[in-house]
N, CA and C atoms as a LAMMPS dump frame, in Angstrom:
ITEM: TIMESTEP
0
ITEM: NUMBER OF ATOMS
156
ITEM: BOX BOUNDS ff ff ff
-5.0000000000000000e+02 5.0000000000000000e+02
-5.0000000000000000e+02 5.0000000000000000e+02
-5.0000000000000000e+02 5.0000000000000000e+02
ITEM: ATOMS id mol type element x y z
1 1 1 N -445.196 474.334 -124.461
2 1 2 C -445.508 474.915 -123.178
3 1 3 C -446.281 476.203 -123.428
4 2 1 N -447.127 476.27 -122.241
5 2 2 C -447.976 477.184 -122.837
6 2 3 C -447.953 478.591 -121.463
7 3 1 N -447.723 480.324 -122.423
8 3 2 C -447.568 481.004 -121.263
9 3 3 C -448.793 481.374 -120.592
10 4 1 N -448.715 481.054 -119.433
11 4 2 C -450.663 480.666 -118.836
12 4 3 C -450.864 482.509 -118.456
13 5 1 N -450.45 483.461 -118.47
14 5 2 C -450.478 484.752 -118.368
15 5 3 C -450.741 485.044 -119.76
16 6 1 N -450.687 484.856 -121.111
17 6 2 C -450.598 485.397 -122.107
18 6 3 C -451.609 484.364 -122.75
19 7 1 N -452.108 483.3 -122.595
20 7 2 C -451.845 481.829 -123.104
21 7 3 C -451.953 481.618 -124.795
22 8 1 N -450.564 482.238 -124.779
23 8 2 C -449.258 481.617 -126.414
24 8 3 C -449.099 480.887 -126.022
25 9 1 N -448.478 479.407 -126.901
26 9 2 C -447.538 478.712 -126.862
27 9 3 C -446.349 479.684 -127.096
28 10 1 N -445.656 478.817 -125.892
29 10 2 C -443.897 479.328 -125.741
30 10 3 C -443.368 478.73 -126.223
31 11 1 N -442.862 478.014 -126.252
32 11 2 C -442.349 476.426 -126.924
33 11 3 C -442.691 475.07 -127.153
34 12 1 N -442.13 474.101 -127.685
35 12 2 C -442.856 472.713 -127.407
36 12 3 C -441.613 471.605 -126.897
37 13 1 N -441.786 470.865 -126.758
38 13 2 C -440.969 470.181 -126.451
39 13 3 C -441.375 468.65 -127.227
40 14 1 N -440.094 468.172 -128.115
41 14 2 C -440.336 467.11 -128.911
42 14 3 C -439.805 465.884 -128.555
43 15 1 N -440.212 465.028 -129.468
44 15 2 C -439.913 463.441 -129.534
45 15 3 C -440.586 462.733 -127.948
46 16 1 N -441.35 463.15 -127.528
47 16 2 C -442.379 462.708 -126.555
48 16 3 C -443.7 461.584 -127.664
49 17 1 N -443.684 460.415 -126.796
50 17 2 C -445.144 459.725 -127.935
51 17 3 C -445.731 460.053 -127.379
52 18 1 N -446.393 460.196 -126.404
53 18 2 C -447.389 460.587 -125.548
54 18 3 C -447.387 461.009 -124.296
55 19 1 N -447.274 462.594 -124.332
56 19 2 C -447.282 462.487 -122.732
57 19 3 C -448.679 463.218 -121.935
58 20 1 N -449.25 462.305 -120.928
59 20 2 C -450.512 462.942 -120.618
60 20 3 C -450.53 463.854 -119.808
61 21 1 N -449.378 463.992 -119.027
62 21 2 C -449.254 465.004 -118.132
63 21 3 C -447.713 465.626 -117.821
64 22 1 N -447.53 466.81 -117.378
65 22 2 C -446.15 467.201 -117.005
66 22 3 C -446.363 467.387 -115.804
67 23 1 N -445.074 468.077 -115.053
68 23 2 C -445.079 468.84 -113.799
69 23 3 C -443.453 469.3 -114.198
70 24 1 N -444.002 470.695 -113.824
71 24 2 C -442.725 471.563 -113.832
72 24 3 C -442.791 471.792 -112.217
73 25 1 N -441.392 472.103 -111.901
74 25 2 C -440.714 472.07 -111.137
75 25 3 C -440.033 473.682 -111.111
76 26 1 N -440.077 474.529 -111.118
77 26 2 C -439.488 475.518 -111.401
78 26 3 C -438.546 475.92 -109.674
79 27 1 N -438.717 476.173 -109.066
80 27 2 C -437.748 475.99 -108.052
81 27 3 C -436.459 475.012 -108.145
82 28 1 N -436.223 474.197 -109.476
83 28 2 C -435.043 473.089 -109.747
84 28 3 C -434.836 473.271 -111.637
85 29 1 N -435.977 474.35 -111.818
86 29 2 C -435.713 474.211 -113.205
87 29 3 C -435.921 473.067 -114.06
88 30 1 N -437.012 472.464 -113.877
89 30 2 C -436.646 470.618 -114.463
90 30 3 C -438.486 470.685 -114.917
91 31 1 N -438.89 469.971 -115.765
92 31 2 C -439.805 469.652 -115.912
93 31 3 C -439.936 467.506 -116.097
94 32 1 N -440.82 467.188 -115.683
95 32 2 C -440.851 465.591 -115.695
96 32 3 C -441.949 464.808 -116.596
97 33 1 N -441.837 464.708 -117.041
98 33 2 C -442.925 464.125 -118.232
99 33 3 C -443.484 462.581 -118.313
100 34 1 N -443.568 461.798 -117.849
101 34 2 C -444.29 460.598 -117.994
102 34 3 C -444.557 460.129 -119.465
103 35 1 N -443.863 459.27 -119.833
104 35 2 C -444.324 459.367 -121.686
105 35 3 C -445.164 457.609 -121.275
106 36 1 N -446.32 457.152 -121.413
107 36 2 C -447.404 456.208 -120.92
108 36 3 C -447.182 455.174 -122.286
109 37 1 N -446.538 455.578 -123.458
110 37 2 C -446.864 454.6 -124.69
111 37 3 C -445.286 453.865 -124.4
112 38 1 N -444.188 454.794 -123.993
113 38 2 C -442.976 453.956 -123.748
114 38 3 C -442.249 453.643 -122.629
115 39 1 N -443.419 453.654 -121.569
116 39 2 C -442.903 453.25 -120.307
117 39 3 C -441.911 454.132 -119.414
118 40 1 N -441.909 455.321 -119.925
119 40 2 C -440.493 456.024 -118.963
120 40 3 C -441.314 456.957 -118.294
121 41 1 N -440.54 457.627 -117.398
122 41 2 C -440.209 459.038 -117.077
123 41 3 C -439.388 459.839 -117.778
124 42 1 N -439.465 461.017 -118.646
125 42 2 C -438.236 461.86 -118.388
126 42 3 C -438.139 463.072 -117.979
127 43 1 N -436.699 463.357 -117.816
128 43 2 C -436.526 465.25 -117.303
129 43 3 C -436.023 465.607 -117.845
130 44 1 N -436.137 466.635 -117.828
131 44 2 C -436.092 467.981 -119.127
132 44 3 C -435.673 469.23 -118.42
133 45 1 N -434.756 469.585 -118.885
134 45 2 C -434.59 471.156 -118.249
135 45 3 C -435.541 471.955 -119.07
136 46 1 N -435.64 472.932 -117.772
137 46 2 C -437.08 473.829 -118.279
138 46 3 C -435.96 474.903 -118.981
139 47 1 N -435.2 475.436 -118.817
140 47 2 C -434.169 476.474 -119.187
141 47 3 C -434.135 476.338 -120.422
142 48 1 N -433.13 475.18 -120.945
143 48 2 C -433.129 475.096 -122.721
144 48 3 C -433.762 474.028 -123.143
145 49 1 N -434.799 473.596 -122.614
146 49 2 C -435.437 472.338 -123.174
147 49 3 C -434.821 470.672 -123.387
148 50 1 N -433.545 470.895 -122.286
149 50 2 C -432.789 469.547 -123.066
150 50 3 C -433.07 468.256 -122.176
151 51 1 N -433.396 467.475 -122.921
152 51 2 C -433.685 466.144 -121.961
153 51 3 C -432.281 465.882 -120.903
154 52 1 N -432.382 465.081 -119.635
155 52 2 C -431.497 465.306 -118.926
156 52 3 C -431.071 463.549 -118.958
C-alpha cells in the first residue's frame, strides 16, 4: 500500500496471485481485493493486514 501523501510504500500485503485492483473502504476499515488468476474476492482488514 502506498502512502499517496508521501508516496512510500507503507506496507504490502501478501499471498495475493494477482490482484488488479483494490478498494479500500476506510469508513469499515476493510480493504477488498479481487485476486482474477484464482477466482475470489478477498477482505482484508486495513488495520493489521489480516485476511478476514
Amino acid at each position: 500500500m502506498v502512502d499517496t501523501r508521501s508516496g512510500r510504500v507503507d506496507s504490502r500485503l501478501a499471498g495475493f496471485s494477482w490482484p488488479y485492483r483494490i478498494l479500500i473502504v476506510e469508513k469499515h476499515g476493510l480493504v477488498v481485493i479481487p485476486d482474477l488468476r484464482l477466482d475470489v474476492v478477498r477482505f482484508v482488514r486495513l488495520g493489521d493486514r489480516t485476511e478476514l
